[in-house]
PQR file with spaces between the fields and no chain letter, atoms N, CA, C, O and H, PARSE charges and radii, in Angstrom:
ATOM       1  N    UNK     1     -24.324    8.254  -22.248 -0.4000 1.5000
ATOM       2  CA   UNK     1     -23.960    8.924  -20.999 -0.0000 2.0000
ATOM       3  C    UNK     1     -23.649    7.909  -19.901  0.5500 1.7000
ATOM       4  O    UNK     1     -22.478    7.876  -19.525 -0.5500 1.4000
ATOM       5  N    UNK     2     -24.622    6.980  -19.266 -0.4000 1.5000
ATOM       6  CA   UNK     2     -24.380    6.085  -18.726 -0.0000 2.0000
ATOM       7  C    UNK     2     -22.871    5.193  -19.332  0.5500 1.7000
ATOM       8  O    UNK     2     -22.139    4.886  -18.391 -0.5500 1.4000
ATOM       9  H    UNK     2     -25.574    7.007  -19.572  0.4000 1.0000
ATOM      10  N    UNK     3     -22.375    4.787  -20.629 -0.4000 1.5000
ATOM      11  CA   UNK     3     -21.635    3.879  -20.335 -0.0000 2.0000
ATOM      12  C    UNK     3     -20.320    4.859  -20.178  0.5500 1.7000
ATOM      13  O    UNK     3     -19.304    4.168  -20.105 -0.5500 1.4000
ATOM      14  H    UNK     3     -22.970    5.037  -21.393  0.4000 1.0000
ATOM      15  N    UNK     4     -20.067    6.173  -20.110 -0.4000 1.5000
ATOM      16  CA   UNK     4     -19.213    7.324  -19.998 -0.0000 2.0000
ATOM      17  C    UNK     4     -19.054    6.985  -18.377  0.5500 1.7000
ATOM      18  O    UNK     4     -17.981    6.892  -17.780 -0.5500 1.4000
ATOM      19  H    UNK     4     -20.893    6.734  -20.169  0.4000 1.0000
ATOM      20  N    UNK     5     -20.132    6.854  -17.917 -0.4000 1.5000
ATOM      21  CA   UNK     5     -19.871    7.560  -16.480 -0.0000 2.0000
ATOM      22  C    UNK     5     -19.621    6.311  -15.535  0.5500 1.7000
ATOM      23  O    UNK     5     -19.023    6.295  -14.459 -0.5500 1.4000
ATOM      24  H    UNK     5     -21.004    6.930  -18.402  0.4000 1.0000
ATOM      25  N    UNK     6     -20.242    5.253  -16.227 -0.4000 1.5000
ATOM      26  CA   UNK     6     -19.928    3.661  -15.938 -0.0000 2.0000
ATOM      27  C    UNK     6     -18.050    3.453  -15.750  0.5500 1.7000
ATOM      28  O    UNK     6     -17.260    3.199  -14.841 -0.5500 1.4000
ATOM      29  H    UNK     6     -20.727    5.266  -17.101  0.4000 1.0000
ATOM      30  N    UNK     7     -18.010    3.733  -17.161 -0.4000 1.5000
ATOM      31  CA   UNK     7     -16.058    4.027  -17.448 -0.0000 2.0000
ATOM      32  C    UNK     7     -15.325    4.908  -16.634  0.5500 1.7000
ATOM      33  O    UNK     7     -14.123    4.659  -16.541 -0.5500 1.4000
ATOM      34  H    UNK     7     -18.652    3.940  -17.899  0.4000 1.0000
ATOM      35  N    UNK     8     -15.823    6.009  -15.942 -0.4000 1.5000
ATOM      36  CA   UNK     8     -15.195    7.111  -15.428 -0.0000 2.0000
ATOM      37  C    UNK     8     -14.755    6.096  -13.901  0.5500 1.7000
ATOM      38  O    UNK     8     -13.652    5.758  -13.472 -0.5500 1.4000
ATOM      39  H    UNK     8     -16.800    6.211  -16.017  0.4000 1.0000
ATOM      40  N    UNK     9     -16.420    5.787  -13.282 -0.4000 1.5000
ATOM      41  CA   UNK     9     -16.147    5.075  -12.036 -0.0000 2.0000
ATOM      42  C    UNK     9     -15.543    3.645  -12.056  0.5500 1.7000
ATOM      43  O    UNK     9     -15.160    3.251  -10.955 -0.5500 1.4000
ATOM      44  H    UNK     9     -17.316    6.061  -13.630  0.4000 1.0000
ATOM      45  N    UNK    10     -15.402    2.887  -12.988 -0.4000 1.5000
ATOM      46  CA   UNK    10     -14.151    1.741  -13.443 -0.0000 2.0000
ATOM      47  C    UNK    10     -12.975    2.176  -13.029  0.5500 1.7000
ATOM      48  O    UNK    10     -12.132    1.718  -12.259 -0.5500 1.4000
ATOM      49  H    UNK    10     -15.713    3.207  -13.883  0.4000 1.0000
ATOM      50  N    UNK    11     -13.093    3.574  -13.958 -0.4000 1.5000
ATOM      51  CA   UNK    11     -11.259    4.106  -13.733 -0.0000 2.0000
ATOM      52  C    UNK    11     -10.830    4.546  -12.350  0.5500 1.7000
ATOM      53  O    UNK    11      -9.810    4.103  -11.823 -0.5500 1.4000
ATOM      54  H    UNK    11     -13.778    3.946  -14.584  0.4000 1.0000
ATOM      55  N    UNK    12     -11.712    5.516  -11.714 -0.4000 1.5000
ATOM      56  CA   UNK    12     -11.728    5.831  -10.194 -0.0000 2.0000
ATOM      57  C    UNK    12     -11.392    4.818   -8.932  0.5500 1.7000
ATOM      58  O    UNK    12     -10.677    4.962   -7.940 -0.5500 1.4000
ATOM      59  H    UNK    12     -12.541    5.875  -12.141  0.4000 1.0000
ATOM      60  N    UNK    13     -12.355    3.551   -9.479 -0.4000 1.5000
ATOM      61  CA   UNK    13     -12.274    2.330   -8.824 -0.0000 2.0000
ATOM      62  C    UNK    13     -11.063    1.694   -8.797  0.5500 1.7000
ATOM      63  O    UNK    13     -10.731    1.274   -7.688 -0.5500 1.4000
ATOM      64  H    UNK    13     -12.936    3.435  -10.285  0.4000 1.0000
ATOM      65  N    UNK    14      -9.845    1.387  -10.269 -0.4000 1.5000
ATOM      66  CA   UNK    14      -9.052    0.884  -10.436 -0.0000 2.0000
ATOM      67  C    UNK    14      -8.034    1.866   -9.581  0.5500 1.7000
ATOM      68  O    UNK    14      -7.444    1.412   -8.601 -0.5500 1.4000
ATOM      69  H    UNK    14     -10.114    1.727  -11.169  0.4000 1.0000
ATOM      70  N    UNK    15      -7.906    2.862   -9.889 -0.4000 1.5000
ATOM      71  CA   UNK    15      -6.842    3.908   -8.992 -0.0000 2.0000
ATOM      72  C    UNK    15      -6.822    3.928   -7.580  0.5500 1.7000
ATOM      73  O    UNK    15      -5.756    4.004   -6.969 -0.5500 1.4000
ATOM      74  H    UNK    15      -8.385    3.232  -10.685  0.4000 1.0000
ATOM      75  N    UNK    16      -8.395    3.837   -6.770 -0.4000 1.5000
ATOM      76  CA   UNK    16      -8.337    3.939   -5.624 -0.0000 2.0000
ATOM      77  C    UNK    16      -7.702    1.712   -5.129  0.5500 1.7000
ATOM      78  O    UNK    16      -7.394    1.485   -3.959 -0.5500 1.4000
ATOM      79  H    UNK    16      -9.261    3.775   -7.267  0.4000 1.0000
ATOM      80  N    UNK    17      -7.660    0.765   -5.964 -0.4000 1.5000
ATOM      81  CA   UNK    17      -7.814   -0.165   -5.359 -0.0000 2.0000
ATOM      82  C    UNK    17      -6.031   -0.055   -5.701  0.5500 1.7000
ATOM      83  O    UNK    17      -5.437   -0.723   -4.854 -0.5500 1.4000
ATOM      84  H    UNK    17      -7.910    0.949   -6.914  0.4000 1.0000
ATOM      85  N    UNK    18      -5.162    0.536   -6.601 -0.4000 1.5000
ATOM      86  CA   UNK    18      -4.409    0.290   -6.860 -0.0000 2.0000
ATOM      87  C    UNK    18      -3.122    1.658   -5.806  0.5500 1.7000
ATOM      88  O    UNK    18      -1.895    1.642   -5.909 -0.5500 1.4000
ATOM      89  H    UNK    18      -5.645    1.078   -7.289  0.4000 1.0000
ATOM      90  N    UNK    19      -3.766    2.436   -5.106 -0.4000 1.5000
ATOM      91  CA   UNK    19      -3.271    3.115   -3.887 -0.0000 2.0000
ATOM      92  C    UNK    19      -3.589    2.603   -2.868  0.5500 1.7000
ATOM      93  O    UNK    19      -2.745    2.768   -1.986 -0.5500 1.4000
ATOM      94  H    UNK    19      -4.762    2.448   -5.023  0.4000 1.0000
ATOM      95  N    UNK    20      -4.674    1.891   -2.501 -0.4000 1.5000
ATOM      96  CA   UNK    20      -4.318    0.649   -1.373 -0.0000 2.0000
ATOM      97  C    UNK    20      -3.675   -0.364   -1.620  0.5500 1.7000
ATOM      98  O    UNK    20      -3.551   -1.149   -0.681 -0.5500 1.4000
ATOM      99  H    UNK    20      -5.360    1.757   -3.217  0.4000 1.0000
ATOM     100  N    UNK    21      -3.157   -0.658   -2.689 -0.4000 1.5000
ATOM     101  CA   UNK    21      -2.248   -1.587   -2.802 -0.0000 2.0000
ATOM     102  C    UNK    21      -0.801   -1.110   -2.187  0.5500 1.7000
ATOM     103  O    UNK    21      -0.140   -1.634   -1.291 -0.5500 1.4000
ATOM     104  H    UNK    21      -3.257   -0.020   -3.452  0.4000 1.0000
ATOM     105  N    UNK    22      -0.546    0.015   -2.940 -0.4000 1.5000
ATOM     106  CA   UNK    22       0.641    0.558   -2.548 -0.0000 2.0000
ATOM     107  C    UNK    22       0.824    1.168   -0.982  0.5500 1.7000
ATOM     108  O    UNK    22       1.848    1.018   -0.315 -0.5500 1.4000
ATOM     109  H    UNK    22      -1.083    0.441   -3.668  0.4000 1.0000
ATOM     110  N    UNK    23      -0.299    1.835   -0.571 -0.4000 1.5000
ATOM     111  CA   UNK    23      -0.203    2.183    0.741 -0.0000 2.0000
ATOM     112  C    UNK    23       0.321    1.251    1.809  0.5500 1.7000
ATOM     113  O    UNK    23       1.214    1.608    2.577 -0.5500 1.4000
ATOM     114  H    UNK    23      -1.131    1.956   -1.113  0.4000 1.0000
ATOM     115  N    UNK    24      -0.431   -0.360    1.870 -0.4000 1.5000
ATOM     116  CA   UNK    24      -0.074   -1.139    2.113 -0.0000 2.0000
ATOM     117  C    UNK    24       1.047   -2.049    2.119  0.5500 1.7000
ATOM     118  O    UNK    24       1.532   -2.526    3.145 -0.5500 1.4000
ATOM     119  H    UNK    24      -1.156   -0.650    1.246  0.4000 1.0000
ATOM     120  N    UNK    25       1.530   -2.325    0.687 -0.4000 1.5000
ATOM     121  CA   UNK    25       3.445   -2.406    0.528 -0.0000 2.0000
ATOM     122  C    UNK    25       3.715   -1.701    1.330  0.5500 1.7000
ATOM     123  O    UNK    25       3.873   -2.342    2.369 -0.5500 1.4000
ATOM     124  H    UNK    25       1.136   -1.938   -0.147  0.4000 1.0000
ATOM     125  N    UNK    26       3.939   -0.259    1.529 -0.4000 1.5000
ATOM     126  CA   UNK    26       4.916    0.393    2.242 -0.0000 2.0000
ATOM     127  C    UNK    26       4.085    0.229    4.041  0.5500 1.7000
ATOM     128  O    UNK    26       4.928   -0.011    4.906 -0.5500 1.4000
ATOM     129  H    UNK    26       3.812    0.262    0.685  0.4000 1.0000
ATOM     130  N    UNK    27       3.488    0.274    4.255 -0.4000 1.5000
ATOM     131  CA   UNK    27       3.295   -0.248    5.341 -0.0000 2.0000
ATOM     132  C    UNK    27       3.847   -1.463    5.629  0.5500 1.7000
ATOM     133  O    UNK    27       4.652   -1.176    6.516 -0.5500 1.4000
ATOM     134  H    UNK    27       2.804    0.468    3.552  0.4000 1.0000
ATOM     135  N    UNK    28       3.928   -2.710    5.429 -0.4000 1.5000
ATOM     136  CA   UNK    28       4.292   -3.599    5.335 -0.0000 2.0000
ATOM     137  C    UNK    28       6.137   -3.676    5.401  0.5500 1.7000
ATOM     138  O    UNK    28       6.785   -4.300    6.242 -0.5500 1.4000
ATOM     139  H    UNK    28       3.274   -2.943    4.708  0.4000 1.0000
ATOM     140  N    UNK    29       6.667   -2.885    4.306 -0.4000 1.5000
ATOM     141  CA   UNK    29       8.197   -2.421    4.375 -0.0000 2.0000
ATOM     142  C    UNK    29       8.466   -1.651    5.707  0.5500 1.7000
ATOM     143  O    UNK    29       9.390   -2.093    6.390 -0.5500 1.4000
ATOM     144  H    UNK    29       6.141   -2.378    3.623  0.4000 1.0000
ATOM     145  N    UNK    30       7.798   -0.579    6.165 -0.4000 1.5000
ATOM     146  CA   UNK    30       8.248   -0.163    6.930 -0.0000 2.0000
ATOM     147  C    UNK    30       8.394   -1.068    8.062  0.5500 1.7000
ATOM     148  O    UNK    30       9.464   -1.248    8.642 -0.5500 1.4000
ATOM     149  H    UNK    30       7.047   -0.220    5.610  0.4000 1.0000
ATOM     150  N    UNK    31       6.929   -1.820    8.465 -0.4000 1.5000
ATOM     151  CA   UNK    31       6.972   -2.777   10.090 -0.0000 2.0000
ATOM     152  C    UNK    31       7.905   -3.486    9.852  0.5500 1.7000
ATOM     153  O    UNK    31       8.561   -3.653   10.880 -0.5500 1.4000
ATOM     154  H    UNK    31       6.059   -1.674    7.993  0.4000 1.0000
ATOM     155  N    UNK    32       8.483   -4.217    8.653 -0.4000 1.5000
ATOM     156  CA   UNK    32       9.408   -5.183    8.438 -0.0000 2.0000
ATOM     157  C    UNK    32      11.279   -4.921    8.461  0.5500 1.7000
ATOM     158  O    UNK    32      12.282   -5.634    8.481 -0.5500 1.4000
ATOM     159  H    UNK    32       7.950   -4.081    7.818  0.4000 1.0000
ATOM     160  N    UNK    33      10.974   -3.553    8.445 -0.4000 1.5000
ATOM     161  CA   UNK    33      12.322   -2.692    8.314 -0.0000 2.0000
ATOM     162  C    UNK    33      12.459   -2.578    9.878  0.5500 1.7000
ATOM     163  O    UNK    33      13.615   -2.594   10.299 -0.5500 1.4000
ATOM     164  H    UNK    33      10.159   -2.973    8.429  0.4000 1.0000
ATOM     165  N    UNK    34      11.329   -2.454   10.903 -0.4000 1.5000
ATOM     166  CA   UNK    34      11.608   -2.061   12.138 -0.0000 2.0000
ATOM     167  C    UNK    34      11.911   -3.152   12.725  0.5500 1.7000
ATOM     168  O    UNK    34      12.875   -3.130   13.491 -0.5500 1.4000
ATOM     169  H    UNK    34      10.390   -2.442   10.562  0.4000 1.0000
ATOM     170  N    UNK    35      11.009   -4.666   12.479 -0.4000 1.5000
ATOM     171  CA   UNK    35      10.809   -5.120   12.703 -0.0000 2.0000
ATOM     172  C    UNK    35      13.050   -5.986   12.976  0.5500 1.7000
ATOM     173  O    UNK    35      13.733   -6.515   13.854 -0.5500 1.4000
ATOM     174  H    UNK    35      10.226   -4.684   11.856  0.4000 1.0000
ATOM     175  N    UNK    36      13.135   -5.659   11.906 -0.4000 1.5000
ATOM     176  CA   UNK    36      14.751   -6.060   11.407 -0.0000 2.0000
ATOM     177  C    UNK    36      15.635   -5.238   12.014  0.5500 1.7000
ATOM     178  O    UNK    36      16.730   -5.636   12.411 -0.5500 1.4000
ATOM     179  H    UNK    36      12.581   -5.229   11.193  0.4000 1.0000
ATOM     180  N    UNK    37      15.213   -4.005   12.131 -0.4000 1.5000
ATOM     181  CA   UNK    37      15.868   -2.621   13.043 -0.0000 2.0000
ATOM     182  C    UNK    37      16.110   -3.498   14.579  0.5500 1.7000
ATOM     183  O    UNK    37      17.180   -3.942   14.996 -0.5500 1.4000
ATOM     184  H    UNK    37      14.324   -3.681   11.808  0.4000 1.0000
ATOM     185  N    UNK    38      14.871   -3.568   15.183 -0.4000 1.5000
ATOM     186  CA   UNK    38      14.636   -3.826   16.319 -0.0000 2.0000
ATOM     187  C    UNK    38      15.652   -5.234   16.479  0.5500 1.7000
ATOM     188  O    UNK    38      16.441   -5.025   17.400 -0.5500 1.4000
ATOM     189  H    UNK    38      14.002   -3.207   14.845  0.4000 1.0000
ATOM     190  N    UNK    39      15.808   -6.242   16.019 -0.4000 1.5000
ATOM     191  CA   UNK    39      16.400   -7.296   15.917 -0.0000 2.0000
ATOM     192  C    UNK    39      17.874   -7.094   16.263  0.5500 1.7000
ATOM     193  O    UNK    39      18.441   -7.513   17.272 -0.5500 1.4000
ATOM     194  H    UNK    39      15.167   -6.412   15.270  0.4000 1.0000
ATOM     195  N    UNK    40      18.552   -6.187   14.983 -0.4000 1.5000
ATOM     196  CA   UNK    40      19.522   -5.731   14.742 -0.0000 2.0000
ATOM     197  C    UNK    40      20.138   -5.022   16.767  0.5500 1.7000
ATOM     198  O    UNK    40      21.010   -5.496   17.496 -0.5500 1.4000
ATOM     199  H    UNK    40      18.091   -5.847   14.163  0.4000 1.0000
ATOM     200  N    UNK    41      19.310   -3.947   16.982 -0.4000 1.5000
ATOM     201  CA   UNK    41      19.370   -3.300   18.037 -0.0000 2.0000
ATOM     202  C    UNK    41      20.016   -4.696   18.888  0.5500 1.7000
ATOM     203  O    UNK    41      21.203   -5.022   18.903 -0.5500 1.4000
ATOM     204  H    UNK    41      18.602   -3.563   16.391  0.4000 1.0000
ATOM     205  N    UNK    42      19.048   -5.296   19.474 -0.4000 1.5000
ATOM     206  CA   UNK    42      18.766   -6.546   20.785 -0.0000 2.0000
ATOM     207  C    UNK    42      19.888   -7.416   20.611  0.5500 1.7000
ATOM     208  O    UNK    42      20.382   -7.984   21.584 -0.5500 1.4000
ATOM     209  H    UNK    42      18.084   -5.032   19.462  0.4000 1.0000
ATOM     210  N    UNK    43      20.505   -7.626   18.999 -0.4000 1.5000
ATOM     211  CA   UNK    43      21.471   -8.423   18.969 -0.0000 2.0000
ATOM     212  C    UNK    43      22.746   -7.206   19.475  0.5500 1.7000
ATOM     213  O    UNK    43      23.652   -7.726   20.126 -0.5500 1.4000
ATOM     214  H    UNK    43      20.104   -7.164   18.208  0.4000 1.0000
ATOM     215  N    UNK    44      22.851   -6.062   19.297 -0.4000 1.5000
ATOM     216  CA   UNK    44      23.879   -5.619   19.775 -0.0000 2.0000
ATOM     217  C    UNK    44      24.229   -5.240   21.100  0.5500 1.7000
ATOM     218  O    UNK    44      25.394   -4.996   21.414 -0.5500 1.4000
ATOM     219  H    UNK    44      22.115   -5.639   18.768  0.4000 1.0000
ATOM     220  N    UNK    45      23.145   -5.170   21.995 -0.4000 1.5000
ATOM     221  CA   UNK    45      23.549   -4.591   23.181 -0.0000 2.0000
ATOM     222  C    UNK    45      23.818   -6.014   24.042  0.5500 1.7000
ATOM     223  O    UNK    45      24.209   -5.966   25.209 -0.5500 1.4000
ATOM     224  H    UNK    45      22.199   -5.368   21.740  0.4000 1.0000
């Protein structure tokens, strides 16, 4: 039972560390997209 439930929270663990991974990429894309937006803007006016 224990090494079941040991494995369950491994797997839980790996999923939740591997959606902060991704949450983060796209955080990261987005500030960097604005970040290039904003650039883009300042050079045109």
């Amino acid at each position: 039972m224990n090494i079941g439930r040991s494995k369950i929270i491994a797997i839980v663990t790996g999923f939740i560390s591997i959606a902060i991974c991704i949450a983060y990429l796209l955080l990261i894309t987005i500030f960097d997209f604005r970040t290039f937006l904003n650039d883009q803007l300042s050079n045109f006016t």
